[in-house]
C-alpha positions in Angstrom: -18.9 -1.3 -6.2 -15.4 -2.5 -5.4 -15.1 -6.1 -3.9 -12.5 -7.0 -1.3 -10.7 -10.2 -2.2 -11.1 -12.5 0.2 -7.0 -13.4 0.4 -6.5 -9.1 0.6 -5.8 -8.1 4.1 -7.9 -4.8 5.0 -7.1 -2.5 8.3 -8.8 0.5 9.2 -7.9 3.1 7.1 -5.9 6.7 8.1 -9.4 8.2 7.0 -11.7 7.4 9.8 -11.8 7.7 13.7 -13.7 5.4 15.7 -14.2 4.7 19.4 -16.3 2.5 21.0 -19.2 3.7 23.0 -20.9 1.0 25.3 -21.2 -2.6 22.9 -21.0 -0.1 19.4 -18.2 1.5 17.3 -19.1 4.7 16.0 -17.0 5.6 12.9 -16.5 9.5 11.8 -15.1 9.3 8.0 -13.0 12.5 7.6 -13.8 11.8 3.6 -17.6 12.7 3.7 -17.9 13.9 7.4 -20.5 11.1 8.3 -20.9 9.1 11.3 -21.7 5.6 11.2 -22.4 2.8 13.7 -21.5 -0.7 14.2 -22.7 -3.3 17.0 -23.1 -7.0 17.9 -20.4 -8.7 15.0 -20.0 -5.8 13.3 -18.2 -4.0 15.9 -16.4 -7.1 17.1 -14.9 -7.1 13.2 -13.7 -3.4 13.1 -11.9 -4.3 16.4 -10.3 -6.9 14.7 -9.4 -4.6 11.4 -7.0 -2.4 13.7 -4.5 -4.4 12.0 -4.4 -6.4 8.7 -6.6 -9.3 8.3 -8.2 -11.3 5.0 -11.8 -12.0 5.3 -11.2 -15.6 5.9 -9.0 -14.5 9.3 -12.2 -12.3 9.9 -14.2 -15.3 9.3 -12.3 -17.9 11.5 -11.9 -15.6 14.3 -15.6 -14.9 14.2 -17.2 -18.0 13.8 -15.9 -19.0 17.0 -17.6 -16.0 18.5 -20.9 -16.0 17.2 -23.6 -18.4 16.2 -23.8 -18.1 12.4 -22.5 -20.8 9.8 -19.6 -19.7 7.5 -21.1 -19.5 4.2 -23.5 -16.4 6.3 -20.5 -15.0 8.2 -18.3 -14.9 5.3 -21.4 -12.9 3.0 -22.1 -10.6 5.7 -18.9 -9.6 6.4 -17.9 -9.5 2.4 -20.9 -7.0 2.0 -20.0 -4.8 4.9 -16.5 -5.1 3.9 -17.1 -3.8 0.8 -19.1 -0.8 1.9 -16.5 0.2 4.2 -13.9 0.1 1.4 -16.2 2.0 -0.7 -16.5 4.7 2.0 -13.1 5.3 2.5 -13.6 3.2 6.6 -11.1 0.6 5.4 -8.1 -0.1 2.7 -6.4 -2.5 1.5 -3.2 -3.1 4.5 0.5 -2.2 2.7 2.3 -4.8 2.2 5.2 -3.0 3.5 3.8 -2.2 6.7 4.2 1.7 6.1 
């Protein structure tokens, strides 16, 4: 499994759509033509990967949101992180901003 870096920014990738539906994100990935959920901090990051963010942004921003220490936050979100990348739900953002 690939790991995102943490100093990588990640975004949403061209791949995927998602809208949100009540207090959850449902994904489609147009790679495998699955659906999958998010809620609760989940959902509250893949609002926050419309644009290019490290996992320690991801990590400030939600620590302030939600009751969990750091060294949790920043394991969760490095797992889920890494499933989306492996599922084609998020890339690596270009540098260039293309």
């Amino acid at each position: 499994m690939t790991m995102v870096a943490r100093d990588t920014p990640v975004v949403a990738s061209r791949t995927q759509l998602s809208t949100a539906l009540g207090d959850e994100v449902v994904i489609l990935g147009l790679n495998d033509e699955v659906y999958y959920g998010l809620d609760g901090a989940g959902a509250r990051m893949w609002n926050l990967l419309q644009t290019p963010r490290t996992i320690g942004e991801l990590v400030e921003l939600l620590s302030a949101e939600f009751e969990v220490t750091r060294e949790r936050l920043e394991s969760d979100l490095q797992a889920l992180l890494d499933v989306l990348l492996e599922k084609g739900l998020v890339a690596p953002a270009d540098p260039s901003g293309a």
